[in-house]
DSSP file (Angstrom, degrees, kcal/mol; ACC not computed):
  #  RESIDUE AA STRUCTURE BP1 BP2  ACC     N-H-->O    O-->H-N    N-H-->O    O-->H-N    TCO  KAPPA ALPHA  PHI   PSI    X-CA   Y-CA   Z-CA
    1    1 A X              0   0    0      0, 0.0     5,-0.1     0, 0.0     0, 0.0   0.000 360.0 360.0 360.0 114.1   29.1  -13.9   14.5
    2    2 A X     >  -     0   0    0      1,-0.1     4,-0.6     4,-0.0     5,-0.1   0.553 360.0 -89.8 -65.5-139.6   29.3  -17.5   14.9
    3    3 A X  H  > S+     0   0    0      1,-0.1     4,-1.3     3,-0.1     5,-0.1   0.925 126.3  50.5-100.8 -38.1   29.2  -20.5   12.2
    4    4 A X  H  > S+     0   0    0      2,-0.2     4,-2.2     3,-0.2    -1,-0.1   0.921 113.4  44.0 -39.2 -58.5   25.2  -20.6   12.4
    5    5 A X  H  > S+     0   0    0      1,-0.2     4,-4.2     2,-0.2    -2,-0.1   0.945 115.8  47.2 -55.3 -51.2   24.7  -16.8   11.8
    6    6 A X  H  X S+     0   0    0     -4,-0.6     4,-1.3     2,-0.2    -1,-0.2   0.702 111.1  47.5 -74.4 -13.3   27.1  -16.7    9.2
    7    7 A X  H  < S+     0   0    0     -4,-1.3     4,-0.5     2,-0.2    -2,-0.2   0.811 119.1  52.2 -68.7 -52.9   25.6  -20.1    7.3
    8    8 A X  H >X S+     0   0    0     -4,-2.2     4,-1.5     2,-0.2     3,-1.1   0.956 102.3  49.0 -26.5 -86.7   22.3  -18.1    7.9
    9    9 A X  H 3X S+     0   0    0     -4,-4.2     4,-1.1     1,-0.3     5,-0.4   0.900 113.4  53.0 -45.4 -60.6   23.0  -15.0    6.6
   10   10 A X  H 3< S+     0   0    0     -4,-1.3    -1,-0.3     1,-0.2    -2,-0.2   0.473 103.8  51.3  26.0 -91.9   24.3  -16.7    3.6
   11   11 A X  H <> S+     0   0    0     -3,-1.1     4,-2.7    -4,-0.5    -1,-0.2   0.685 117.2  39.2-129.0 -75.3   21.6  -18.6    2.9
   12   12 A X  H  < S+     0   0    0     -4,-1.5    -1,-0.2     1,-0.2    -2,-0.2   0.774 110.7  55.4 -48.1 -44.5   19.3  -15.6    3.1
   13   13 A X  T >< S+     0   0    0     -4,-1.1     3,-0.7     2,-0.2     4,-0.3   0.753 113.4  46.0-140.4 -55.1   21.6  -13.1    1.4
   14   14 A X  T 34 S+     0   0    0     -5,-0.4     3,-0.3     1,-0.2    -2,-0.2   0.994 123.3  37.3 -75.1 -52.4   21.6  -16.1   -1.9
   15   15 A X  T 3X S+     0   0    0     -4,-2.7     4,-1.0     1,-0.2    -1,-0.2   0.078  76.9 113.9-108.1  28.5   17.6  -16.4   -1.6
   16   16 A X  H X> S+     0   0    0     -3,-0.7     4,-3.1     1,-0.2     3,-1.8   0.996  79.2  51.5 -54.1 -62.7   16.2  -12.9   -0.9
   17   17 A X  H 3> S+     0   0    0     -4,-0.3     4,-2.0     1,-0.3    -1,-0.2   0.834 105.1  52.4 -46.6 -43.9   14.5  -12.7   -4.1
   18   18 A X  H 3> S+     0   0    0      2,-0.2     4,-1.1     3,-0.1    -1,-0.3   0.762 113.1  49.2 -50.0 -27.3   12.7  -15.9   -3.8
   19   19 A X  H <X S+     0   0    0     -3,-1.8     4,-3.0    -4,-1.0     5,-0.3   0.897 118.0  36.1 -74.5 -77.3   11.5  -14.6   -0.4
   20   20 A X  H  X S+     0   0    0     -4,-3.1     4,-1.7     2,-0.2     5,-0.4   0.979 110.5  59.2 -52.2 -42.3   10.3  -11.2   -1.5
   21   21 A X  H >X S+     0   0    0     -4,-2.0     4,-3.8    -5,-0.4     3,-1.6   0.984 117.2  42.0 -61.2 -50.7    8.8  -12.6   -5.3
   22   22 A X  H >X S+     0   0    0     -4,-1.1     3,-1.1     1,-0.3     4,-0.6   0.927 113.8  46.2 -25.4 -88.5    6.5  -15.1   -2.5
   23   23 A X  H 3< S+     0   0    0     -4,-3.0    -1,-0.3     1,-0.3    -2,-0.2   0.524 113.0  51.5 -48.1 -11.8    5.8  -12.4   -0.2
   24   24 A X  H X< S+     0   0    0     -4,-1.7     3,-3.3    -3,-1.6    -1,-0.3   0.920 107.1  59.5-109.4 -63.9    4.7   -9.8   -3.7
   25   25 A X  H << S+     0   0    0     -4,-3.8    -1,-0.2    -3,-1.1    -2,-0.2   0.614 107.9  38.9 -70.6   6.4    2.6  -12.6   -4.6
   26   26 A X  T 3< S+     0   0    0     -4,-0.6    -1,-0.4     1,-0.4    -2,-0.2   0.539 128.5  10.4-122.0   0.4    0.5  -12.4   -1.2
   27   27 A X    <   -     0   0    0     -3,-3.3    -1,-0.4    -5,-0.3     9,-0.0  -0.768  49.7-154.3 173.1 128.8    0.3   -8.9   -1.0
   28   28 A X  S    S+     0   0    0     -2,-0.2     2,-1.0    -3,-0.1    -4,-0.1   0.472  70.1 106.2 -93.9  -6.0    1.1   -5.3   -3.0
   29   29 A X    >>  -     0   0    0      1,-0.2     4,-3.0    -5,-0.1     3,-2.9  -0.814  64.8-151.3 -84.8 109.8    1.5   -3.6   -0.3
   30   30 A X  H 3> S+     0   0    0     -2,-1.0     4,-1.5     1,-0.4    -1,-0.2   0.489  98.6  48.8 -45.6 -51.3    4.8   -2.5    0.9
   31   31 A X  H 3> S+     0   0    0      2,-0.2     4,-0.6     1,-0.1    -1,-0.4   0.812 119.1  41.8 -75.9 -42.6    4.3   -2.4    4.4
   32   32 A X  H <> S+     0   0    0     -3,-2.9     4,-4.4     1,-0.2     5,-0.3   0.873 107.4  60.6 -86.3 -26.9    2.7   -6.1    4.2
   33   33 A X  H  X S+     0   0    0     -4,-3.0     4,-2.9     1,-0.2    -1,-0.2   0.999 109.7  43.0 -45.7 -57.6    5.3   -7.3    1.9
   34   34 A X  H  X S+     0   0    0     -4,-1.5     4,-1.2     2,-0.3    -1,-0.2   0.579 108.3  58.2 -79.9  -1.6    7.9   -6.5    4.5
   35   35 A X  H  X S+     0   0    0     -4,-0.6     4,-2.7     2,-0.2    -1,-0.3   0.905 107.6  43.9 -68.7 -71.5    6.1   -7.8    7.1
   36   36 A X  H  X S+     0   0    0     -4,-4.4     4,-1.5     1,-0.2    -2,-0.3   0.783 110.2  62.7 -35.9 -34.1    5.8  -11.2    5.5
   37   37 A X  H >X S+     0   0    0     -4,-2.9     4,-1.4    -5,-0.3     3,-1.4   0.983 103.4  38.8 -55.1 -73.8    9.1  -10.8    4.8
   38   38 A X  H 3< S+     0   0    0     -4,-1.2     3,-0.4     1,-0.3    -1,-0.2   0.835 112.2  62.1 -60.5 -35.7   10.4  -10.6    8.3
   39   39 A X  H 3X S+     0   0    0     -4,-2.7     4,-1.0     1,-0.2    -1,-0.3   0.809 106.4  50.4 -57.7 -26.6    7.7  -13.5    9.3
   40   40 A X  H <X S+     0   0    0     -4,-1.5     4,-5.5    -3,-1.4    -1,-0.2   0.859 102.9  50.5 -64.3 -48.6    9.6  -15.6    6.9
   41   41 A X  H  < S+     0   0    0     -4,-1.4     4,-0.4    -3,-0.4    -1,-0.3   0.175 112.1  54.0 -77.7  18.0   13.0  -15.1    8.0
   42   42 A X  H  > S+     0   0    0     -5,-0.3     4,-1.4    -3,-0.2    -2,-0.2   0.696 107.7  46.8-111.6 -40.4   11.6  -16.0   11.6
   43   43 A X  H  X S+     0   0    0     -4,-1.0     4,-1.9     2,-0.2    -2,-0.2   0.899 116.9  47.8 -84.6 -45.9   10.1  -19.2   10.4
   44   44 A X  H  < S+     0   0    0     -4,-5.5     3,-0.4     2,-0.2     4,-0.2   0.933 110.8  48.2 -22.9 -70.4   13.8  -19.8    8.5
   45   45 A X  H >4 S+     0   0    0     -4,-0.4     3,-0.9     1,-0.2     4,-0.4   0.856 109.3  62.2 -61.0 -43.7   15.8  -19.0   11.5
   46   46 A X  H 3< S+     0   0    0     -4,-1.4     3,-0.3     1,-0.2    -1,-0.2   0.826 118.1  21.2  -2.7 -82.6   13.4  -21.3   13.2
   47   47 A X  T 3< S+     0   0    0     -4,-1.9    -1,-0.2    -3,-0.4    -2,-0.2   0.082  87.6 108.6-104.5  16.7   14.1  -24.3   11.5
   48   48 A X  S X  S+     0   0    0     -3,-0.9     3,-0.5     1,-0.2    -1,-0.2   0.742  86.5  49.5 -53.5 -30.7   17.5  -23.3   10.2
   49   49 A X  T 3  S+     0   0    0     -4,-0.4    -1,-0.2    -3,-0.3    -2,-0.1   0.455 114.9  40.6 -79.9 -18.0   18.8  -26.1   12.9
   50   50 A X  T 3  S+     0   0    0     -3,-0.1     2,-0.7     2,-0.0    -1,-0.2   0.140  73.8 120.3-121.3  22.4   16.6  -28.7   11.9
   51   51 A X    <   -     0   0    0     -3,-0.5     6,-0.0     1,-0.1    -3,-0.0  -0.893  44.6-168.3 -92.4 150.7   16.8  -28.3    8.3
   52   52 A X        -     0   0    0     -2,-0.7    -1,-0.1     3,-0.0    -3,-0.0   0.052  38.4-121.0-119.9  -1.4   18.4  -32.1    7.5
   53   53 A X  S    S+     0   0    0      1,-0.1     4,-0.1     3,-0.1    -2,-0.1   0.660  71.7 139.4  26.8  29.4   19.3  -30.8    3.3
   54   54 A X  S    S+     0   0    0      2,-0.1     2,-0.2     3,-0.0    -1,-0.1   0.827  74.0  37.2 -44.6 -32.1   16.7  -34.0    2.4
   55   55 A X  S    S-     0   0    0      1,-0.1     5,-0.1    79,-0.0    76,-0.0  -0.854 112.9 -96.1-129.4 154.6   15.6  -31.2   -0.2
   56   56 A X     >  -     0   0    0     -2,-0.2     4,-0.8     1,-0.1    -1,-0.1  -0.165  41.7-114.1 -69.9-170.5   17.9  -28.9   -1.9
   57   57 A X  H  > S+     0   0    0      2,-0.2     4,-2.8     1,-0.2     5,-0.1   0.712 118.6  60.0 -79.8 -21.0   17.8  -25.3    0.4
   58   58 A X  H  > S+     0   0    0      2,-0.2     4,-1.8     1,-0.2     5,-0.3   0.949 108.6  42.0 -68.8 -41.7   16.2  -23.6   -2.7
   59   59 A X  H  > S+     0   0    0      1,-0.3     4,-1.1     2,-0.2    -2,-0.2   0.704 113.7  51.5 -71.8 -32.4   13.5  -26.1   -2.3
   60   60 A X  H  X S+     0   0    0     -4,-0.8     4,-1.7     3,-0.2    -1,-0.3   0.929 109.8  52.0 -55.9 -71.0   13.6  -25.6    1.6
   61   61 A X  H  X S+     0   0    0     -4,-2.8     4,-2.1     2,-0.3    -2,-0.2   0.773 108.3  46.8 -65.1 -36.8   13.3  -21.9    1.1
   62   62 A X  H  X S+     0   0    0     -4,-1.8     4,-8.4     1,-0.2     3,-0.5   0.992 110.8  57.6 -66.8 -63.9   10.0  -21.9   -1.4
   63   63 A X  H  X S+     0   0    0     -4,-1.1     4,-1.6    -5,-0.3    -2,-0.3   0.862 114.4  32.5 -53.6 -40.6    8.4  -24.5    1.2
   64   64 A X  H  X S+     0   0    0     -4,-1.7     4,-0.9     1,-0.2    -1,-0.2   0.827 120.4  51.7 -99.2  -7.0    8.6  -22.1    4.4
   65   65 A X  H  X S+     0   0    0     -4,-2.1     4,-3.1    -3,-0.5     5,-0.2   0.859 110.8  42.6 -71.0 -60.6    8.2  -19.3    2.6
   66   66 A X  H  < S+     0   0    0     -4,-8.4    -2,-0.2    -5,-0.2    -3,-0.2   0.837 116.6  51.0 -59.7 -28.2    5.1  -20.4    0.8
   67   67 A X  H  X S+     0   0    0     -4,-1.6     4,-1.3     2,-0.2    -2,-0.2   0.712 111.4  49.9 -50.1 -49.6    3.7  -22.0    4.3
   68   68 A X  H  X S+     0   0    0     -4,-0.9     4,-1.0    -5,-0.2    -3,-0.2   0.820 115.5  40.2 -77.9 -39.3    4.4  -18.6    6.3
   69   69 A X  H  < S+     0   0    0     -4,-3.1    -1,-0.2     1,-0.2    -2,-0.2   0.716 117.4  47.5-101.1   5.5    2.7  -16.4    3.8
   70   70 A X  H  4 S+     0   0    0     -5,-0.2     3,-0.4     2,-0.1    -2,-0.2   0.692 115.0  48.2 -86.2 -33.8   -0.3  -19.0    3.2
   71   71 A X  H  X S+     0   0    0     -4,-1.3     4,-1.5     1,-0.2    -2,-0.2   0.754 113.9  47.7 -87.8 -29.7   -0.6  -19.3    7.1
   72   72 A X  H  X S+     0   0    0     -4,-1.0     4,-0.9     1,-0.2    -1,-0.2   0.427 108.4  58.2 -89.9  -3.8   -0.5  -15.1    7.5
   73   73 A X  H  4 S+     0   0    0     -3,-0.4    -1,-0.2     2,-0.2    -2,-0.2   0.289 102.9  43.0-125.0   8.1   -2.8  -14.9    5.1
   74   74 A X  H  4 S+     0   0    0      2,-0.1    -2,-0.2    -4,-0.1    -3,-0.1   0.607 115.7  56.7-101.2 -27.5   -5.7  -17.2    6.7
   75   75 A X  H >< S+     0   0    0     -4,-1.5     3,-2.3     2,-0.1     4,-0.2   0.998 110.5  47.0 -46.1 -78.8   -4.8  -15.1   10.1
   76   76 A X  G >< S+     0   0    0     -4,-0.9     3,-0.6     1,-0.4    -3,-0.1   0.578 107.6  46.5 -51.3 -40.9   -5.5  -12.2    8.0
   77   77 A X  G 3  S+     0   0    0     -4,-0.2    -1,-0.4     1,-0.2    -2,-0.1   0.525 120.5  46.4 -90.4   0.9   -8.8  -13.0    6.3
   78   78 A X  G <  S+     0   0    0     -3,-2.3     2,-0.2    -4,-0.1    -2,-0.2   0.252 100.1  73.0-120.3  13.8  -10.0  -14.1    9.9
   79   79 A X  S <  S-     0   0    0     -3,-0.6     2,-0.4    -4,-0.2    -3,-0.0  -0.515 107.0 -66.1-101.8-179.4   -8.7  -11.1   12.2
   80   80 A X        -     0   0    0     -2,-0.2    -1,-0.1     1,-0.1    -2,-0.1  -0.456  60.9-110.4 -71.7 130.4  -10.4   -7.8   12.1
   81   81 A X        -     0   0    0     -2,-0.4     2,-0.3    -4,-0.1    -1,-0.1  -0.192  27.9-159.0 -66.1 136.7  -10.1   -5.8    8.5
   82   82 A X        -     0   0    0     -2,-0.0     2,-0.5     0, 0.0     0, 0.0  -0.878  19.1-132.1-106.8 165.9   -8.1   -2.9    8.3
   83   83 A X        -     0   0    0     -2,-0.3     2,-0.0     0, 0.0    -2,-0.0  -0.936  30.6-126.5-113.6 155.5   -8.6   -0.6    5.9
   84   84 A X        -     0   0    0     -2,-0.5     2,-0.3     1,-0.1   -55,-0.0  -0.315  26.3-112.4 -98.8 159.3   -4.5    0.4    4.1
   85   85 A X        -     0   0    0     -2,-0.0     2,-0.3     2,-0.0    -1,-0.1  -0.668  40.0-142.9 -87.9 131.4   -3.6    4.0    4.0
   86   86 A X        -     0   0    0     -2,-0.3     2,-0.3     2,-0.0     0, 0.0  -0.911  12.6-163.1-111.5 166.6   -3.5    5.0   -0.1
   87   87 A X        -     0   0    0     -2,-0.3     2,-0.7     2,-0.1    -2,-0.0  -0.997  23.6-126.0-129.7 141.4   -1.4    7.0   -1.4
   88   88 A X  S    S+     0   0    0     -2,-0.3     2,-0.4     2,-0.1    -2,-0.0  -0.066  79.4  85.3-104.3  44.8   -2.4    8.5   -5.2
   89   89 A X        -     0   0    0     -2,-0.7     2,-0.4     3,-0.0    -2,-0.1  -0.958  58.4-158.5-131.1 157.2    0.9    7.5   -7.0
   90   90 A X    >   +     0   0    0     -2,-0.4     3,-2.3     1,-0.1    -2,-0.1  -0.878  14.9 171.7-107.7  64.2    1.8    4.7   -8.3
   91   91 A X  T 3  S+     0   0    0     -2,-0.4    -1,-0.1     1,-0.3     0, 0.0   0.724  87.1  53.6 -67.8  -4.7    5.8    4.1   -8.8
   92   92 A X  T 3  S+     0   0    0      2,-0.1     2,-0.5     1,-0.0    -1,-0.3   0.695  80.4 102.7 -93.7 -14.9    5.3    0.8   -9.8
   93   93 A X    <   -     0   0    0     -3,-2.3     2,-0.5     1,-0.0    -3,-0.1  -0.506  50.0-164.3 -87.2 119.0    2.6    1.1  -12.9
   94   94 A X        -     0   0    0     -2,-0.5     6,-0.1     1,-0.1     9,-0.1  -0.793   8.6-163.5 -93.5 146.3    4.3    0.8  -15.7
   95   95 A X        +     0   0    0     -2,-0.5    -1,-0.1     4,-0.1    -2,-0.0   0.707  55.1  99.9-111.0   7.3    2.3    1.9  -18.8
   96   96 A X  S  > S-     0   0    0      1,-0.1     4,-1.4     4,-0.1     5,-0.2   0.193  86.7 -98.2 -75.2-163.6    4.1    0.4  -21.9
   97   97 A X  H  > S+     0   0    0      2,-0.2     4,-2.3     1,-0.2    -1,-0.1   0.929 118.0  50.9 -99.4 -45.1    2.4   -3.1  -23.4
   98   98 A X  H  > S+     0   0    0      2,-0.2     4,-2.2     1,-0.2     5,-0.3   0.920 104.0  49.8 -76.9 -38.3    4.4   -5.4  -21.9
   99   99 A X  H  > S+     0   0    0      2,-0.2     4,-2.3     1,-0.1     3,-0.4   0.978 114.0  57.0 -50.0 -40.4    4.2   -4.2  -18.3
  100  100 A X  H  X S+     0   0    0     -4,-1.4     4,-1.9     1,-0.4    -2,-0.2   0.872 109.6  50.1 -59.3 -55.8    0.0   -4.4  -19.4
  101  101 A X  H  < S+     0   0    0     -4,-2.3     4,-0.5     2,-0.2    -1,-0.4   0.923 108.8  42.8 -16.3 -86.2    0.7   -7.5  -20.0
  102  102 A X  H  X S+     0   0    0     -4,-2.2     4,-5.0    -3,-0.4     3,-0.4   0.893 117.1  44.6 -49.9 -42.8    2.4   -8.6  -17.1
  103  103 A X  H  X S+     0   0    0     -4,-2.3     4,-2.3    -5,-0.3     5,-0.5   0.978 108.6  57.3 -73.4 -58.1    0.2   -7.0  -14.5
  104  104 A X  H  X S+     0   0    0     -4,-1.9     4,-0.8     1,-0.2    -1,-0.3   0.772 111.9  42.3 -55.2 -15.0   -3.0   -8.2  -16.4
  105  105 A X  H  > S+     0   0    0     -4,-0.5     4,-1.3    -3,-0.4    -1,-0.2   0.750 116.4  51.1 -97.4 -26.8   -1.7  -12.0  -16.0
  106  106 A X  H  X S+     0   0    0     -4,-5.0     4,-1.2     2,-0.2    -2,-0.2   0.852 109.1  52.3 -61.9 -33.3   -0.6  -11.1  -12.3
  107  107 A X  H  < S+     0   0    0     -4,-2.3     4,-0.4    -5,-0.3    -2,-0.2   0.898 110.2  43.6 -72.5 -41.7   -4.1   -9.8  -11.9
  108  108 A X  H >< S+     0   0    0     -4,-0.8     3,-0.8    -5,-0.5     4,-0.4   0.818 115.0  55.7 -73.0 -18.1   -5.6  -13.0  -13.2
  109  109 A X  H >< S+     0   0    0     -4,-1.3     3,-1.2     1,-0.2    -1,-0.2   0.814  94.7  59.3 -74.8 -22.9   -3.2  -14.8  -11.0
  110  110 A X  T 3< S+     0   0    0     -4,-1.2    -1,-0.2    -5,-0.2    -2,-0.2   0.478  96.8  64.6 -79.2  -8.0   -4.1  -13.3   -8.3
  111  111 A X  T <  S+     0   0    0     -3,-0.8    -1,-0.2    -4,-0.4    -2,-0.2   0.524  84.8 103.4 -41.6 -51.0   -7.9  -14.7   -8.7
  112  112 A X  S <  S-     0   0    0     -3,-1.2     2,-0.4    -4,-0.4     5,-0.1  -0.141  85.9-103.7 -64.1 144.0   -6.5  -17.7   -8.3
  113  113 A X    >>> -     0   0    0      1,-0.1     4,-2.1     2,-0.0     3,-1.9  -0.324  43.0-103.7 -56.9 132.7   -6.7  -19.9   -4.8
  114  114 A X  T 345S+     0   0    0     -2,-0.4    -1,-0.1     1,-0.2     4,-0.1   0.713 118.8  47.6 -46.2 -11.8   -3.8  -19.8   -2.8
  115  115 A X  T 345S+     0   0    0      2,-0.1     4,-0.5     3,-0.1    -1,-0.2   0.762 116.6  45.0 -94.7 -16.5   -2.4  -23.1   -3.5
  116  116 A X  T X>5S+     0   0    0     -3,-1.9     4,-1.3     2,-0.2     3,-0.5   0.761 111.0  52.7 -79.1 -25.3   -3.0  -22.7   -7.6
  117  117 A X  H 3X5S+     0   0    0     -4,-2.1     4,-1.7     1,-0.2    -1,-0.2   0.705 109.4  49.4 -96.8 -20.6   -1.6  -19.3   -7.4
  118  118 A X  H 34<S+     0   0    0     -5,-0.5     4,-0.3     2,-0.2    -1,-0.2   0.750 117.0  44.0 -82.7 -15.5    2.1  -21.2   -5.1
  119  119 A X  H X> S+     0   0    0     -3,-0.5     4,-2.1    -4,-0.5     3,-0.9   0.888 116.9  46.2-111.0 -27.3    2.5  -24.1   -8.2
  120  120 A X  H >X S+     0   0    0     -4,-1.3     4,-3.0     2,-0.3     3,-1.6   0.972 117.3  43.1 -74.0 -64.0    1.9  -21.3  -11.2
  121  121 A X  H 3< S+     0   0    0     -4,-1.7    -1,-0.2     1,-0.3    -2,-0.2   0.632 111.3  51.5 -78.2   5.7    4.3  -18.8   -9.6
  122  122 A X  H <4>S+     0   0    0     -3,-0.9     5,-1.0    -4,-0.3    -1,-0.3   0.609 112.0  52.5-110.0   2.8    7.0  -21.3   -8.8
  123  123 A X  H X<5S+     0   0    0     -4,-2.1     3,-0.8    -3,-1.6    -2,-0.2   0.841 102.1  52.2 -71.0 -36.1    6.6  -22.3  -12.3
  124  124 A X  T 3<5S+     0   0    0     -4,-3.0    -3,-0.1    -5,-0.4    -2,-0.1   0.655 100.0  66.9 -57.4  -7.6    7.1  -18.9  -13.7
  125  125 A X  T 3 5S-     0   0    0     -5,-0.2    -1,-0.2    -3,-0.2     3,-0.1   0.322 121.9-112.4 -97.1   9.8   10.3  -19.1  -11.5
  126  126 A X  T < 5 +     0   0    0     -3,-0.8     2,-0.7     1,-0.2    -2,-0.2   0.912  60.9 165.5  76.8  19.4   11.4  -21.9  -14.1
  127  127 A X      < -     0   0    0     -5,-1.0    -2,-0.2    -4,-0.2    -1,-0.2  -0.864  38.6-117.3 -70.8 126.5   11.1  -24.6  -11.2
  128  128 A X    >>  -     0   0    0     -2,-0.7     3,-1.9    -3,-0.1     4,-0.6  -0.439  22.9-105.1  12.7 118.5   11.1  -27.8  -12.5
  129  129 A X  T 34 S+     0   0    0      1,-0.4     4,-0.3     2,-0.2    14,-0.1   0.538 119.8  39.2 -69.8 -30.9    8.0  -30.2  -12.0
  130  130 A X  T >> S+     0   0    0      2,-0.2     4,-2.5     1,-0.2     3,-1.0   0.871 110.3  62.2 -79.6 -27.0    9.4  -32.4   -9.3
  131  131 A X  H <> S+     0   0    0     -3,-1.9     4,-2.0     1,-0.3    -2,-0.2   0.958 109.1  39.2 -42.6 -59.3   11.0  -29.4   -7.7
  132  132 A X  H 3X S+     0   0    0     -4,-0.6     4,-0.7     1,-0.2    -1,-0.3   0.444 114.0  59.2 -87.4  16.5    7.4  -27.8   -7.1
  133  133 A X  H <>>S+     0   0    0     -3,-1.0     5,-1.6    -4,-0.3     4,-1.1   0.802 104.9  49.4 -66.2 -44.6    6.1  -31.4   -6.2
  134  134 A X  H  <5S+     0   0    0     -4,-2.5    -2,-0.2     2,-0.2    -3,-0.1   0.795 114.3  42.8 -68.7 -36.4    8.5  -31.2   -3.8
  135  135 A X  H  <5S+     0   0    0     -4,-2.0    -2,-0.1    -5,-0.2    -3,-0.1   0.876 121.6  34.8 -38.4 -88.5    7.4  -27.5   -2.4
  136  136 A X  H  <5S-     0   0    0     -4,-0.7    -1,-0.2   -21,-0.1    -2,-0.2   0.138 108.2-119.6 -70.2 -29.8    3.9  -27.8   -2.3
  137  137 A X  T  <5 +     0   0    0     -4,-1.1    -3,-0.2     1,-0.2     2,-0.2   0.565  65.8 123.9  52.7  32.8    3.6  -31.7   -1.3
  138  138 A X      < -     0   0    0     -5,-1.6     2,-0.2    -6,-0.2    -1,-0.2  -0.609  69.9-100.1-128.6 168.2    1.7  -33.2   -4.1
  139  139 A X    >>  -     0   0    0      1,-0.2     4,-2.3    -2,-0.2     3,-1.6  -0.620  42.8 -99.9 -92.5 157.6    2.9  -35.9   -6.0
  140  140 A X  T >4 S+     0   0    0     -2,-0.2     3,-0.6     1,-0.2     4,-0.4   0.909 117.2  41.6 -32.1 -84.8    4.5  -35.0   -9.6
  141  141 A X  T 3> S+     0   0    0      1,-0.2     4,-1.8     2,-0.2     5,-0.4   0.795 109.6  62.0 -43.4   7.9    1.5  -35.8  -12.4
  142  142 A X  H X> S+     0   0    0     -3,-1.6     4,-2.4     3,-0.2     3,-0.9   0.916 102.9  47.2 -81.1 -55.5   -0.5  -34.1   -9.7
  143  143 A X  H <X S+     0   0    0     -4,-2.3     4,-1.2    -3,-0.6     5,-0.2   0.895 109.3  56.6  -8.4 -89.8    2.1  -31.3  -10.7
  144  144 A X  H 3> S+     0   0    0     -4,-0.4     4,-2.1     2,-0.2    -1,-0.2   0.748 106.8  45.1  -6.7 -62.5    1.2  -32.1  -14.2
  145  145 A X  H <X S+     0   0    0     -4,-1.8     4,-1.4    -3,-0.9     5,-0.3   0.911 111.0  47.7 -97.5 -61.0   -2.5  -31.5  -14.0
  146  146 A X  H  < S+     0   0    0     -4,-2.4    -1,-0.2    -5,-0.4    -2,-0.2   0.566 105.6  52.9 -61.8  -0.1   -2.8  -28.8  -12.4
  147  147 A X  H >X S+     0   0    0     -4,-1.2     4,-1.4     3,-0.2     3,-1.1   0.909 111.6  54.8 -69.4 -62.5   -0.4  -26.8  -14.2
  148  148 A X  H >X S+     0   0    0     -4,-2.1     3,-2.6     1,-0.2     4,-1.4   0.916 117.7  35.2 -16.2 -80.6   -2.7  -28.1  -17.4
  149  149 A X  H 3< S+     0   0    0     -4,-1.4    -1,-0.2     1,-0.3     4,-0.2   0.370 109.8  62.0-102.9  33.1   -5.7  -26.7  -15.7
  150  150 A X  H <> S+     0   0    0     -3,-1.1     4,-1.8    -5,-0.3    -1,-0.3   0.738 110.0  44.4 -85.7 -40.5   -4.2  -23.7  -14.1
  151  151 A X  H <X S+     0   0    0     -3,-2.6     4,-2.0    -4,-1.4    -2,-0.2   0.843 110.4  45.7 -64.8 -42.1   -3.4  -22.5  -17.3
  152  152 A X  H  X S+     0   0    0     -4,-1.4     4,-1.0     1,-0.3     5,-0.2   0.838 110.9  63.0 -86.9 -22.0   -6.3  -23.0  -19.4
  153  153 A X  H >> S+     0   0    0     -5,-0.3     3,-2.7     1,-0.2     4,-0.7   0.977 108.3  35.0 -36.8 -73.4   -8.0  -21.5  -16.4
  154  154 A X  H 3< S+     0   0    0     -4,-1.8    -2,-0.2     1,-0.3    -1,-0.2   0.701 113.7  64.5 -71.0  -9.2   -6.3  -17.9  -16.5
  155  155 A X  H 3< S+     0   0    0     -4,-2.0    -1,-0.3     1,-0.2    -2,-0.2   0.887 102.3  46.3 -58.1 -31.8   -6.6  -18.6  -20.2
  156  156 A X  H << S+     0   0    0     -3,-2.7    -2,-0.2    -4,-1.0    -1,-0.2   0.605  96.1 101.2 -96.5 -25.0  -10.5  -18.5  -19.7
  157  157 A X     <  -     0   0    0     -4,-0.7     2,-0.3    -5,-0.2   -49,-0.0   0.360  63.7-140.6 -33.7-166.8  -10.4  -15.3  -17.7
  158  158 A X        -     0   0    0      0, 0.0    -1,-0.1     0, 0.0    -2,-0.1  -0.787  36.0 -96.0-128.7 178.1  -11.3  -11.9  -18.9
  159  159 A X              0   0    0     -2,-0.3    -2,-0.1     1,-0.3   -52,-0.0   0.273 360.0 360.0 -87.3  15.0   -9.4   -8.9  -17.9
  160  160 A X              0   0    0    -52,-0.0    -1,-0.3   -53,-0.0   -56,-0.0   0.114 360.0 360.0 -46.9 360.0  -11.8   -8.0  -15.1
């Protein structure tokens, strides 16, 4: 493995979970998750040679990540629909109050348009406001207000 691969693997290896938590946020499905997944690491490996570290890598990662699954998911709503295979369990439903919780504010997030739904979950990852200025391309206070009226949005929601 050369000095590339192995800087690569890394790199990936340090920021899988940022990768996957993206890809979960575009899709519940297992099979699509890992699909994004792979598309991601394609678009990575891509521009692994031209990344310049102008931005830290975390910051890097968010950005091509959020761009590859925003970009697969305007392919998607404009290809032909499929309809997904179900299967009738559910390893993932947790039934205590705090999973109900979580999943009922992922369900209102999920409501959201796809660029309100990239600056709320890379604030729930504890990014820091110039950080997701930096993601997304907007200038901080833009940051600012729409975090404001992102919130008071899913605040306004109902569980529906």
């Amino acid at each position: 493995m050369d000095n590339k691969e192995f800087e690569f693997t890394k790199l990936v290896k340090e920021y899988k979970k940022t990768i996957y938590t993206v890809c979960y946020f575009f899709s519940k499905d297992t099979d699509e998750v890992n699909d994004l997944y792979q598309e991601v690491l394609i678009n990575l490996w891509r521009g692994f040679e031209n990344f310049r570290g102008e931005s830290s890598a975390k910051t890097w990662i968010w950005r091509v990540s959020l761009n590859t699954c925003n970009t697969m998911e305007r392919k998607k709503k404009s290809s032909v629909q499929t309809v997904p295979l179900s299967v009738d369990i559910d390893l993932y439903n947790d039934t205590d109050e705090h999973s109900k919780q979580i999943q009922m504010l992922y369900d209102r997030i999920n409501r959201l348009d796809v660029f309100d739904r990239a600056i709320i979950l890379l604030w729930l990852e504890n990014m820091n406001y110039q950080d997701i200025a930096n993601v997304v391309g907007i200038s901080l206070s833009a940051v600012t207000t729409r975090l404001f009226r992102i919130k008071e949005q899913l605040k306004s929601m109902s569980n529906k």
